[in-house]
C-alpha positions in Angstrom: -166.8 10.1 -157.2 -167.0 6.7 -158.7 -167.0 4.9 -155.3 -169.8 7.3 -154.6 -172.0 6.1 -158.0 -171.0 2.6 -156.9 -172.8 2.9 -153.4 -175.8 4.6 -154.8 -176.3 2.1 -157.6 -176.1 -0.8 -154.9 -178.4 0.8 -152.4 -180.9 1.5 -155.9 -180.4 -2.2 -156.7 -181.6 -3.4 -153.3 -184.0 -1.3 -152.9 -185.6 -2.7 -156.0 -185.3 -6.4 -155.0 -187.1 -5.3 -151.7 -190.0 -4.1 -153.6 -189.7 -7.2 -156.7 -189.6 -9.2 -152.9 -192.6 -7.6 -151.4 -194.8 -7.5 -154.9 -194.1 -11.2 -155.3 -195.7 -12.0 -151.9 -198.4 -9.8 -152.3 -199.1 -11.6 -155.7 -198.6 -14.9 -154.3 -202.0 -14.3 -152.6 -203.9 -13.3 -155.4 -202.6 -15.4 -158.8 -202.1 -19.3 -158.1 -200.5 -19.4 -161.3 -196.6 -19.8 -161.2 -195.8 -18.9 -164.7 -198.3 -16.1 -164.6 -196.5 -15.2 -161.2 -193.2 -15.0 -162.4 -194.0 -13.3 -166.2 -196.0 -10.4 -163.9 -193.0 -10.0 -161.8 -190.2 -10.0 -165.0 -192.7 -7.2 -166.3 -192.2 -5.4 -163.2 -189.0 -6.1 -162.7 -187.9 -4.4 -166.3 -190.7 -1.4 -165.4 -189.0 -0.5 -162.3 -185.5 -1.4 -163.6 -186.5 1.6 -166.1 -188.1 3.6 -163.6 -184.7 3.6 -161.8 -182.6 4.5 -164.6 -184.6 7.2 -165.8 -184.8 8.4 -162.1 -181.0 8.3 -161.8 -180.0 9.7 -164.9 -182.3 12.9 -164.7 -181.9 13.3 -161.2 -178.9 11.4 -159.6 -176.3 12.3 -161.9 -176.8 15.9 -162.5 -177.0 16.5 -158.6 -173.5 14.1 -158.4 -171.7 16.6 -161.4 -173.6 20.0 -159.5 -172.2 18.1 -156.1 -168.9 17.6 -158.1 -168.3 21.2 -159.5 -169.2 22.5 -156.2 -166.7 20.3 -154.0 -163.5 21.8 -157.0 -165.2 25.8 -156.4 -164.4 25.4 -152.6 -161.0 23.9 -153.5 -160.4 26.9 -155.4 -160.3 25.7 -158.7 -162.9 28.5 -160.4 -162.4 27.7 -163.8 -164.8 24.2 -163.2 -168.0 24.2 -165.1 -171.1 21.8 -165.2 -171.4 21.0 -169.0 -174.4 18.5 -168.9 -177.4 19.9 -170.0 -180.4 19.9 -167.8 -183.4 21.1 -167.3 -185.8 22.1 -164.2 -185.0 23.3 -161.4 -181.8 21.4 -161.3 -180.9 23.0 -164.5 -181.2 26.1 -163.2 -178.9 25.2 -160.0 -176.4 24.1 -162.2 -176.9 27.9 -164.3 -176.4 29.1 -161.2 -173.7 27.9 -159.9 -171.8 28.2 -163.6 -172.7 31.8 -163.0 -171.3 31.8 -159.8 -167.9 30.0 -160.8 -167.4 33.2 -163.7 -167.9 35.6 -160.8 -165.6 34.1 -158.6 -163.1 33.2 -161.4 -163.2 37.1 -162.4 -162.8 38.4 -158.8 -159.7 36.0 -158.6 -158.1 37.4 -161.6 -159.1 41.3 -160.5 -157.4 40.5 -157.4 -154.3 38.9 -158.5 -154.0 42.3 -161.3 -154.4 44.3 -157.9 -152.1 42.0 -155.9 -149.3 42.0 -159.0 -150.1 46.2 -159.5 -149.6 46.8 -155.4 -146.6 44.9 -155.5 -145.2 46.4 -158.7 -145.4 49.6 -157.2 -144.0 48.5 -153.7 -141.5 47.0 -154.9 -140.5 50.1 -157.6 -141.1 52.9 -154.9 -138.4 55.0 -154.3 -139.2 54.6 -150.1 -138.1 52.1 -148.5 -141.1 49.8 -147.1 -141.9 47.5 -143.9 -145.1 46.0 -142.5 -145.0 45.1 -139.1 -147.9 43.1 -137.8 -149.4 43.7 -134.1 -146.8 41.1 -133.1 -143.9 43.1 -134.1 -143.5 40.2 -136.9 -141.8 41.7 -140.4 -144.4 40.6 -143.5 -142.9 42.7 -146.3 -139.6 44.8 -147.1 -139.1 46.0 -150.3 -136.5 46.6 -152.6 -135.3 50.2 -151.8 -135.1 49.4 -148.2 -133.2 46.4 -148.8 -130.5 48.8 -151.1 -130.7 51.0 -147.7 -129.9 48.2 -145.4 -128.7 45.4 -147.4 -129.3 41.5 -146.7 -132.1 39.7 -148.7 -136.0 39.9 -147.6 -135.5 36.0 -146.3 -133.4 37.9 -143.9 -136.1 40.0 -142.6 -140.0 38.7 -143.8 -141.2 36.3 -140.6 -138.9 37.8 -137.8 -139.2 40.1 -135.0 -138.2 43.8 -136.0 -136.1 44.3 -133.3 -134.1 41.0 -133.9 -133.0 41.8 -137.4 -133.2 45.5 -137.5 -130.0 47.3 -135.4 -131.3 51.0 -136.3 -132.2 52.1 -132.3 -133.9 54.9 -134.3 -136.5 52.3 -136.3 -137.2 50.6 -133.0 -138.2 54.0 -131.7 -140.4 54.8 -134.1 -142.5 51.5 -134.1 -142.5 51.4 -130.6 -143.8 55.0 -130.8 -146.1 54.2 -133.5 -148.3 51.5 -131.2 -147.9 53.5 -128.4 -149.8 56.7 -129.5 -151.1 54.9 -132.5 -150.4 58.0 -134.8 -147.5 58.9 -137.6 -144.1 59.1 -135.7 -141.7 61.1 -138.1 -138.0 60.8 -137.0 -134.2 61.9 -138.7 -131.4 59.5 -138.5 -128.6 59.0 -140.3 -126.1 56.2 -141.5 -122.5 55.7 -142.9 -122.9 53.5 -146.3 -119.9 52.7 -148.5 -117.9 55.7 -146.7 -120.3 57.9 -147.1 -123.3 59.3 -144.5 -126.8 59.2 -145.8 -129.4 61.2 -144.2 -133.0 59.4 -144.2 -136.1 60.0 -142.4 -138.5 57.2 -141.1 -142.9 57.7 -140.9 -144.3 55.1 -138.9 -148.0 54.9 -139.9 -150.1 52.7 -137.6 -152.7 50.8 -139.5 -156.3 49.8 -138.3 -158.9 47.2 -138.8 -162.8 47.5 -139.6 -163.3 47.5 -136.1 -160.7 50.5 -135.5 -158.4 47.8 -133.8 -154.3 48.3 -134.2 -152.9 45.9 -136.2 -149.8 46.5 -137.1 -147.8 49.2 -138.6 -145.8 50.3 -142.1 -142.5 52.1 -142.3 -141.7 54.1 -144.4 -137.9 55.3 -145.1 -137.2 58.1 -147.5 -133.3 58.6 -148.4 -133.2 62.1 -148.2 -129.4 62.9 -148.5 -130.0 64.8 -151.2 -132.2 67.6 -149.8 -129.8 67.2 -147.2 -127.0 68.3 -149.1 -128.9 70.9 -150.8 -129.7 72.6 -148.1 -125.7 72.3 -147.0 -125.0 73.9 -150.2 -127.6 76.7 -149.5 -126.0 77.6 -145.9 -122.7 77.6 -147.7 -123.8 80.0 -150.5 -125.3 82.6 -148.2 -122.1 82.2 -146.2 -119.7 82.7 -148.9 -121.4 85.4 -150.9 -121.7 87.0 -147.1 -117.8 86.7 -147.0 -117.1 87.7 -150.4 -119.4 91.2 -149.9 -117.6 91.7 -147.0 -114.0 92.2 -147.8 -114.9 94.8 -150.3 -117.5 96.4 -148.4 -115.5 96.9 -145.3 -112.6 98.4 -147.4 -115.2 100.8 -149.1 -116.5 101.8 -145.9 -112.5 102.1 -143.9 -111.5 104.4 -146.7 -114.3 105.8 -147.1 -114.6 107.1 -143.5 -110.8 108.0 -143.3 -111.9 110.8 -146.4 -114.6 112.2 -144.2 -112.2 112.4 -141.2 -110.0 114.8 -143.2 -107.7 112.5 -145.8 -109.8 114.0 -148.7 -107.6 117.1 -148.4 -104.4 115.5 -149.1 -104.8 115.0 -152.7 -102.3 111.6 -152.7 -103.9 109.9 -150.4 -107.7 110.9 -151.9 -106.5 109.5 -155.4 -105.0 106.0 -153.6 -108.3 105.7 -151.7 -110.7 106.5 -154.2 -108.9 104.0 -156.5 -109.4 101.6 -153.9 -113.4 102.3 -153.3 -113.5 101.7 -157.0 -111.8 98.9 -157.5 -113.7 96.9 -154.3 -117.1 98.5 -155.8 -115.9 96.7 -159.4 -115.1 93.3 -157.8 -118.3 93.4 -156.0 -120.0 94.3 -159.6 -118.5 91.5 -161.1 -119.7 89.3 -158.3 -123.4 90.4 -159.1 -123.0 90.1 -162.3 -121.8 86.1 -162.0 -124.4 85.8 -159.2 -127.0 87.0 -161.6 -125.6 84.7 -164.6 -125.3 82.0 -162.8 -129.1 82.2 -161.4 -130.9 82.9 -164.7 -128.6 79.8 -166.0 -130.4 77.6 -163.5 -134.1 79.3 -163.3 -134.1 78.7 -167.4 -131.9 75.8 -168.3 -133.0 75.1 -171.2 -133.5 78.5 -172.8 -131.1 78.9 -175.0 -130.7 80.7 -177.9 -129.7 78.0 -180.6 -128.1 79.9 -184.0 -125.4 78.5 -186.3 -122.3 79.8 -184.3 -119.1 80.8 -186.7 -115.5 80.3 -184.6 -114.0 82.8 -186.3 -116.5 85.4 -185.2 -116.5 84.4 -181.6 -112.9 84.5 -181.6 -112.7 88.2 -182.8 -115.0 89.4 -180.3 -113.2 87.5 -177.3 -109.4 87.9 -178.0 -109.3 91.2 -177.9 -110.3 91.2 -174.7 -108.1 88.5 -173.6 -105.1 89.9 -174.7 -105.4 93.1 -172.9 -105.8 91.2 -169.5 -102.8 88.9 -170.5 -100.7 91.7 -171.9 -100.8 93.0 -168.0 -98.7 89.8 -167.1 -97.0 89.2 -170.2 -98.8 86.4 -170.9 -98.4 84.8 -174.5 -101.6 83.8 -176.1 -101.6 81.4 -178.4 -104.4 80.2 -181.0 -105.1 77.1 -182.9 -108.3 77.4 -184.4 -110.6 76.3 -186.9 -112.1 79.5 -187.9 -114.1 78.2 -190.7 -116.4 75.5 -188.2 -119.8 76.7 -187.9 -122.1 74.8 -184.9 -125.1 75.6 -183.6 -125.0 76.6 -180.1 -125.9 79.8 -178.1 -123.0 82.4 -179.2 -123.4 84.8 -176.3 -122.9 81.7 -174.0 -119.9 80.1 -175.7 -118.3 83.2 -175.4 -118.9 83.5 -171.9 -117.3 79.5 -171.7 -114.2 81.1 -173.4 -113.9 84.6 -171.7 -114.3 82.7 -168.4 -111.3 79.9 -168.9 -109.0 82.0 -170.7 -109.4 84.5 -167.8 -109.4 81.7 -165.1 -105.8 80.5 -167.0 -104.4 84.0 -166.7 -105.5 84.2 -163.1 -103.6 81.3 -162.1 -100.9 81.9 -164.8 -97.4 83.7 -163.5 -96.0 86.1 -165.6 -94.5 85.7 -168.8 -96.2 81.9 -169.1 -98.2 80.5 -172.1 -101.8 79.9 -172.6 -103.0 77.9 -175.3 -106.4 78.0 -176.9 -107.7 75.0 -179.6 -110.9 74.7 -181.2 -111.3 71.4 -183.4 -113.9 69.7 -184.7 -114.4 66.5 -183.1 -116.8 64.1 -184.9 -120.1 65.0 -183.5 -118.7 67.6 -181.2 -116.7 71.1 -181.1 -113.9 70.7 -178.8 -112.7 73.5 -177.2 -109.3 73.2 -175.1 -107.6 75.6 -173.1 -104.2 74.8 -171.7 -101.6 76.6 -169.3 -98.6 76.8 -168.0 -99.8 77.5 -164.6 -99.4 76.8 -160.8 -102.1 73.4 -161.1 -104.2 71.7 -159.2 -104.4 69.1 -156.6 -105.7 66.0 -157.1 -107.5 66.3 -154.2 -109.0 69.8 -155.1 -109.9 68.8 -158.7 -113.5 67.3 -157.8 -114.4 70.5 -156.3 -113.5 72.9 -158.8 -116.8 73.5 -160.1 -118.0 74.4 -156.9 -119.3 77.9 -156.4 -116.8 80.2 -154.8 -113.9 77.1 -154.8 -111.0 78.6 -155.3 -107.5 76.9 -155.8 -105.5 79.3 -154.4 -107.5 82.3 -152.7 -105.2 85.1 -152.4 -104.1 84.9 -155.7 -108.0 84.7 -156.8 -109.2 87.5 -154.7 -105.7 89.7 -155.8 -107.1 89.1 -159.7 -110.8 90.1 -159.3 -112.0 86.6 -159.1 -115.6 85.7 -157.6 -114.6 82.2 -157.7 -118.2 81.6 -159.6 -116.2 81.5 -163.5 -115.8 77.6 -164.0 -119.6 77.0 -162.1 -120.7 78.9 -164.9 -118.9 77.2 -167.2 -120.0 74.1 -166.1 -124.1 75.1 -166.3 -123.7 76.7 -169.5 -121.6 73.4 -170.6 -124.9 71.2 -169.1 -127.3 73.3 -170.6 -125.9 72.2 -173.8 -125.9 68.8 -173.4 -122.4 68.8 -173.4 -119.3 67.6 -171.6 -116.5 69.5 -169.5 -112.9 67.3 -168.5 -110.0 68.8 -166.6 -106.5 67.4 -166.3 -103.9 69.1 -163.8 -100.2 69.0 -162.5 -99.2 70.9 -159.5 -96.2 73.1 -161.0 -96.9 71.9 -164.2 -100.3 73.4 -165.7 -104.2 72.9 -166.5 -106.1 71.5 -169.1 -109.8 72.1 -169.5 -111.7 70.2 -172.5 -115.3 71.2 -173.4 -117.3 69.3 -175.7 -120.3 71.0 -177.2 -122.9 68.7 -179.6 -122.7 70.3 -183.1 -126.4 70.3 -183.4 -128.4 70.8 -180.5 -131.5 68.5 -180.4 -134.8 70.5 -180.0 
């Protein structure tokens, strides 16, 4: 800029000794004087000299600093202003253009809040993300796809998709994508850590103003969970199919060997009628866990929160306990803190206590021990039932709380069992914001510990 003032005030300077040069001629002719020559030509000298600097300073300099600004606003640098005041039209160039450098200065800053905003929520979304250029060049992956398929974005962002990406299923679908130049939706699945996730990849082609493909975004949704879900359903309506149809069938055998003439021998119309009633109780009680088990989960958190008394609960439980344990000679014993008062739902704790002390006798042979313990614990009521039965494999004790898992089926099915008791638990446990352990040896016995909060937060 400097340089630039330099040649201006040089080519300003010469200019004026061209016109001192021509005035001094054309004077030469007219005064014969040489001291009135020369003082006429010092006066115009210092006129024009003044001329010139008044010239440049109102009208140079402000177009050099308006030149200035404008040369730093292409470079990008919005936050230049012209500060010299100025008047005219050039001073209202320079307004101008100050008004211009706020708007562009603003824009930038909107767009960067956009930019950062878009990428916040890229980068956060629980899809995984790719954008694939015409080319088939990678420009962005995100953070959930790189927890999908490991590596680091360098490994990805600049190369060809089908270079850095094995998935044959991804190559379909972008190759789909700019075929038809519509959403491709596929299902594939991978093995991660031992495990198979289930995900499913939309290929979205995207367009420019003049409805020209160019490129395409991925998106990858990790849905193993929906997956596993709908396992779970299939294996529901399976099981509760099988369960229903051991008693049913036996309700319907007997049932049809009365009407072919077995009701007249009165023996065998006792035996069989027993039988019809005892299949039609164990499909009862399967209802009735069915139905438990499905309000638990429509309304999870209504519950019924009083001040629950241990004592109480314990006299409305036991008795029915010990008749069912009395049947195997089971001893029953208590160690309770009858005086502890928690708040919790009281019809749900007893169903916590009827359902593990009944699940201990099922799996209890005769003439073992059961023991039952309610303690306070700090912050929490622990409630601890222990046996003396036939255990449970290590294997077998992440599944427990499955519906219809049963340790050993026979002896389940010979007791009554649904196989739905500790998944009740378990809800009714959850639904308290509390906490359910289990410790087993095979031969040895079962522990179960449930923690329930002594206040329950509203």
């Amino acid at each position: 800029m400097n340089k630039m003032l330099s040649k201006k005030v040089i080519g300003y300077t010469f200019t004026l000794l061209f016109i001192l040069i021509i005035s001094g001629v054309a004077l030469f002719q007219i005064v014969t004087n040489l001291y009135v020559l020369l003082a006429v030509l010092v006066i115009q000298f210092i006129v024009l000299l003044l001329l010139l600097f008044h010239f440049f300073d109102k009208y140079v300099k402000p177009i050099d600093k308006v030149t200035e600004t404008m040369d730093k606003l292409l470079k990008g640098n919005y936050h230049s202003r012209i500060h010299q005041p100025m008047s005219g039209s050039i001073g209202e160039l320079s307004t101008k253009i100050n008004s211009l450098a706020r708007s562009l200065s603003e824009l930038t800053i909107s767009e960067q809040i956009q930019a950062e905003q878009l990428s916040t929520v890229i980068e956060n979304s629980e899809s995984g993300l790719v954008l694939i250029d015409e080319k088939g060049y990678i420009h962005v992956v995100n953070r959930k796809f790189i927890s999908m398929f490991g590596k680091t974005p360098h490994d990805y962002i600049g190369y060809l998709y089908y270079d850095v990406l094995e998935n044959e299923q991804i190559h379909h679908t972008v190759q789909e994508t700019f075929l038809y130049e519509k959403h491709v939706k596929h299902l594939f699945s991978l093995s991660k850590n031992d495990e198979k996730i289930y995900l499913e990849i939309v290929g979205a082609p995207i367009f420019n103003e003049r409805n020209m493909l160019k490129g395409a975004v991925l998106v990858i949704y990790d849905i193993t969970e929906f997956k596993n879900l709908e396992v779970m359903r299939k294996d529901f309506v399976a099981n509760v199919s099988h369960e229903l149809k051991t008693p049913i069938t036996s309700i319907k055998g007997f049932a049809e060997t009365l009407l072919d003439g077995a009701e007249n021998d009165p023996e065998a119309r006792k035996q069989f009628l027993q039988i019809i009633f005892d299949e039609s109780k164990r499909i009862q009680h399967l209802i009735d866990d069915l139905l438990i088990l499905s309000k638990l989960e429509k309304d999870e958190s209504a519950i019924n929160v009083d001040p629950v008394e241990v004592g109480f609960v314990l006299d409305e439980v036991l008795p029915v306990i010990n008749q069912h344990a009395e049947q195997k000679k089971i001893d029953i014993q208590v160690d309770a803190d009858k005086e502890l008062i928690f708040e919790a739902d009281e019809e749900k704790i007893k169903q916590i206590l009827l359902n593990l002390l009944t699940n201990a006798i099922s799996y209890t042979p005769e003439k073992g021990t059961i023991s039952l313990a309610i303690k306070d614990s700090e912050e929490n009521v622990c409630i601890q039932v222990q046996d003396t039965g036939i255990g449970i494999s290590k294997e077998a004790l992440p599944r427990i709380f499955e519906r219809f898992y049963r340790v050993d089926k026979d002896r389940s099915r010979d007791t009554g069992g649904t196989g739905l008791g500790l998944a009740i638990v378990k809800h009714i446990v959850e639904v308290h914001h509390g906490e359910i352990k289990v410790e087993s040896e095979l031969g040895k016995g079962t522990t179960f510990y449930v923690f329930i909060p002594k206040e329950q937060a509203e």
